[in-house]
C-alpha positions in Angstrom: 0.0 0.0 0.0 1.4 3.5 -1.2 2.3 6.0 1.4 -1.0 8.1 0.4 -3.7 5.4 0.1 -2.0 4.4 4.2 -2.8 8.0 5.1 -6.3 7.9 3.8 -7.1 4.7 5.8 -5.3 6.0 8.6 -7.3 8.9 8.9 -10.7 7.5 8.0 -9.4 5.2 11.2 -8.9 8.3 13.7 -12.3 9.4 12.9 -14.0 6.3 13.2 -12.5 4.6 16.3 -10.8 5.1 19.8 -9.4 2.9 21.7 -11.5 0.4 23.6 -9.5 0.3 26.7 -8.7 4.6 27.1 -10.8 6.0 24.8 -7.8 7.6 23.3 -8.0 8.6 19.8 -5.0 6.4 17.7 -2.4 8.7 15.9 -0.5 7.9 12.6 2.0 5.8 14.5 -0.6 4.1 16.4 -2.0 2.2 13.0 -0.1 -0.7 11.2 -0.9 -2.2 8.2 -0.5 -5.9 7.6 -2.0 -6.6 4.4 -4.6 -7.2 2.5 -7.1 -10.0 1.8 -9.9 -9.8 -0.5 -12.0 -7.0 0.1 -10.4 -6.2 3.4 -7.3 -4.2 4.6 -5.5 -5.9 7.7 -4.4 -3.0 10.5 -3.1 -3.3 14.1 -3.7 -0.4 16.4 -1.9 0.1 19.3 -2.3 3.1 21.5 -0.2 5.4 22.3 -1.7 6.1 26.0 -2.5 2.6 27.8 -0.6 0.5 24.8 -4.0 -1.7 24.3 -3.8 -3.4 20.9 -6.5 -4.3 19.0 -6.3 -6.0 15.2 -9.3 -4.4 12.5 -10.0 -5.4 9.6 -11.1 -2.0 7.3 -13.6 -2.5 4.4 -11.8 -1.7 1.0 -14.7 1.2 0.5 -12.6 3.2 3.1 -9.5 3.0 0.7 -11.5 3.8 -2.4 -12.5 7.4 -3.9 -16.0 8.6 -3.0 -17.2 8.9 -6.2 -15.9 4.8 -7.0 -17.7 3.6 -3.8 -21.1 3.3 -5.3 -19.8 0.6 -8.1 -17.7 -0.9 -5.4 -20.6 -1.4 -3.1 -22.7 -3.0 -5.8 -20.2 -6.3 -5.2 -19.2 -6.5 -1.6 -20.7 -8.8 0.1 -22.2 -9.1 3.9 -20.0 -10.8 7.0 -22.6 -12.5 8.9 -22.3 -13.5 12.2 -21.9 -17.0 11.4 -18.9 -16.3 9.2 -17.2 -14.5 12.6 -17.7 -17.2 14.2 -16.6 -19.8 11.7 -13.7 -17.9 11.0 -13.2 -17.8 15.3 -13.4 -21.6 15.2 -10.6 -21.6 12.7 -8.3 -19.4 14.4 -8.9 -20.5 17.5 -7.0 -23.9 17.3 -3.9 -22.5 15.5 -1.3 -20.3 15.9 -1.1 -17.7 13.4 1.7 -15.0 12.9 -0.4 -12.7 10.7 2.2 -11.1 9.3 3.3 -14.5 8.0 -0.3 -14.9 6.8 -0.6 -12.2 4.6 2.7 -12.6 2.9 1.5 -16.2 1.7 -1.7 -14.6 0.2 
């Protein structure tokens, strides 16, 4: 991900979310991108103020245009709450290095 498409997620990020532990809001450091899978981008966010890290996964509509996220929205699908918890199942029983993860896809 180019430097300018990071700094549009990131920002779309600092207006959307706090930290769940503080309530801090996450600067630019804060946010790291792992990757991206699908129609998903991959970030870690660590505060600055208690250090609580959480791992998010950002709908590609943030990283698109405004005037481009009507067409995209026409094709992305719905995460139920089944597939959170199939995808939990999964997970659950292994141990992943994300970073790891992402560089195979």
């Amino acid at each position: 991900m180019d430097r300018k498409r990071f700094e549009r997620l990131a920002k779309s990020l600092q207006g959307m979310t706090n930290c769940p532990n503080c309530g801090a809001s996450y600067a630019l450091k804060d946010i790291r991108y792992f990757g991206q899978l699908g129609m998903t981008a991959f970030v870690q966010l660590t505060c600055h103020n208690c250090h609580a890290s959480s791992l998010a996964g950002i709908p590609a509509n943030v990283l698109v245009p405004e005037e481009k996220r009507e067409t995209l929205n026409q094709f992305q699908s719905r995460v139920t709450y089944d597939d959170a918890i199939e995808i939990h199942r999964i997970l659950q029983d292994r141990n992943l290095n994300f970073k790891d993860f992402f560089e195979r896809s």
